[in-house]
C-alpha positions as CSV (number, residue, x, y, z in Angstrom):
1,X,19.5,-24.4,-19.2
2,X,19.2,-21.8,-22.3
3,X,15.3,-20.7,-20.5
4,X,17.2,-19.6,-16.9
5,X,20.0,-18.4,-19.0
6,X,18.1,-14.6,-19.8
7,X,16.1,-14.7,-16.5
8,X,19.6,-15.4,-15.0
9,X,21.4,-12.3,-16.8
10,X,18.8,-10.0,-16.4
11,X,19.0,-10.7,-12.3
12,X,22.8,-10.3,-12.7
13,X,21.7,-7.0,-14.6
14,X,19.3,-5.7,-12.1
15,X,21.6,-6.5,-9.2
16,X,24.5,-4.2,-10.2
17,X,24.9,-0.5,-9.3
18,X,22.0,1.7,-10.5
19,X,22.9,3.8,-13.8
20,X,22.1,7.5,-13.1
21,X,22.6,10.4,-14.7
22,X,22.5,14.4,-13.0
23,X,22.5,18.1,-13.8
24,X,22.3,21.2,-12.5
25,X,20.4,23.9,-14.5
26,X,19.8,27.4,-13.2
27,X,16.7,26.5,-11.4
28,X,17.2,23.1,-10.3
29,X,19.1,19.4,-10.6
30,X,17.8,16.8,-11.9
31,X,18.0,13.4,-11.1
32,X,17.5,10.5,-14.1
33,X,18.2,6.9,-13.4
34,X,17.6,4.1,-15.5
35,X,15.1,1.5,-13.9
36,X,14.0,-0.7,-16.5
37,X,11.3,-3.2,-15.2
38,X,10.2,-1.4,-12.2
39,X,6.7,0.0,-11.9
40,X,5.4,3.3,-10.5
41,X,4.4,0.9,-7.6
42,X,7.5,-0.7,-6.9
43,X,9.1,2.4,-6.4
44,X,9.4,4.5,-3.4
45,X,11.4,8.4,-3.2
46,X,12.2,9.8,0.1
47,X,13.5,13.3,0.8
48,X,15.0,13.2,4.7
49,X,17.7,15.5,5.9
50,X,19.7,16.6,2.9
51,X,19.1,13.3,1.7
52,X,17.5,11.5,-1.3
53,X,16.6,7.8,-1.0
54,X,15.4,5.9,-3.8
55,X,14.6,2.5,-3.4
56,X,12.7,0.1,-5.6
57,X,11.4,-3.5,-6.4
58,X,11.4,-5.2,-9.6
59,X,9.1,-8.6,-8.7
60,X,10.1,-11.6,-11.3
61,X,7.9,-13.6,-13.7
62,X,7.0,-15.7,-10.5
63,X,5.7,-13.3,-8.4
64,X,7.4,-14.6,-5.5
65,X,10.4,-13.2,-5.9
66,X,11.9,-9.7,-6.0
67,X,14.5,-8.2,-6.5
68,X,15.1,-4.6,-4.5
69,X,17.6,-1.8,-5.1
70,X,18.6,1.7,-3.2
71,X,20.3,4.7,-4.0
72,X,20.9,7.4,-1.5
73,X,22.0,10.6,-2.6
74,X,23.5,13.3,-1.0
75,X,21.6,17.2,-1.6
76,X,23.3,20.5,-1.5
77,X,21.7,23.0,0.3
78,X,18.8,25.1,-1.1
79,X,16.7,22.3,-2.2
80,X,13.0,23.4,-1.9
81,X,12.0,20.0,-0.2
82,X,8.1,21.2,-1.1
83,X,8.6,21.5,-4.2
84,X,10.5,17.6,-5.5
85,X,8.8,16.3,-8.5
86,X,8.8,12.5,-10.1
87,X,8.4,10.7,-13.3
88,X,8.6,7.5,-14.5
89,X,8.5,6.8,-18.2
90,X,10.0,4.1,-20.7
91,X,12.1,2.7,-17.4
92,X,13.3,6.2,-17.3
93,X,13.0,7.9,-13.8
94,X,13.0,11.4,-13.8
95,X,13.3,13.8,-10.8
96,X,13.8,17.2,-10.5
97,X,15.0,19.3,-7.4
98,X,14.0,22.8,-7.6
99,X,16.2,25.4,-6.0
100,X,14.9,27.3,-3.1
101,X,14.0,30.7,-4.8
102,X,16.5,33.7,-3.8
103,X,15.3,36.2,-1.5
104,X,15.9,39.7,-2.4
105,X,16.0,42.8,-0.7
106,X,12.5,45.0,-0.8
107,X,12.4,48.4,-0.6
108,X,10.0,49.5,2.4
109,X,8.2,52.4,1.7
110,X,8.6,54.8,5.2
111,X,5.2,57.2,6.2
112,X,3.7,59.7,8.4
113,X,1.2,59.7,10.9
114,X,-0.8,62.1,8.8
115,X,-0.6,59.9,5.9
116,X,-1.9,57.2,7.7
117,X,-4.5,58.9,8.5
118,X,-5.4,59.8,5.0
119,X,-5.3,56.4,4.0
120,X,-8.2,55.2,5.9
């Protein structure tokens, strides 16, 4: 019984709500969440409709087994969608959600005929 005992704590573990941390900075929010185990491959980050869905798959000792997890979270508008970045290091998954940049007003510059015509 003492063997299953860890394996049966650390499914336990990996079953519970996903730990996750956010902020917002001037230029973006970011996104960590702890996923310790999980491989780059295991892991999959969707960006639909003002929302963000991570899902991932930790596979056991045996191989046959898995065990999978999902987080959806919610984005406030002026995420630049093009722009979504990922990392994973040390069971640390890092993502960062730039903000759309701000548009701001340009000045148009107003000429002539005749100065058209000079500028060819």
């Amino acid at each position: 019984m003492k063997t299953l005992l860890p394996l049966y704590a650390e499914e336990l573990a990996f079953r519970k709500k996903v730990d996750f941390y956010s902020k917002e900075t001037e230029g973006a929010w970011k996104i960590a969440i702890e996923v310790p185990g999980v491989k780059k491959e295991g892991l999959d980050i969707e960006a639909v409709s003002n929302s963000l869905k991570i899902s991932g798959q930790k596979l056991t000792p045996f191989e046959e087994e898995s065990r999978d997890f999902e987080r959806v979270f919610n984005l406030p508008e002026g995420v630049d969608y093009e722009s979504i970045t990922a990392s994973l290091e040390n069971g640390l998954l890092s993502i960062t959600l730039p903000k759309v940049k701000e548009k701001r007003p340009r000045k148009i510059e107003i000429t002539t005929a005749e100065e058209a015509v000079y500028a060819q």
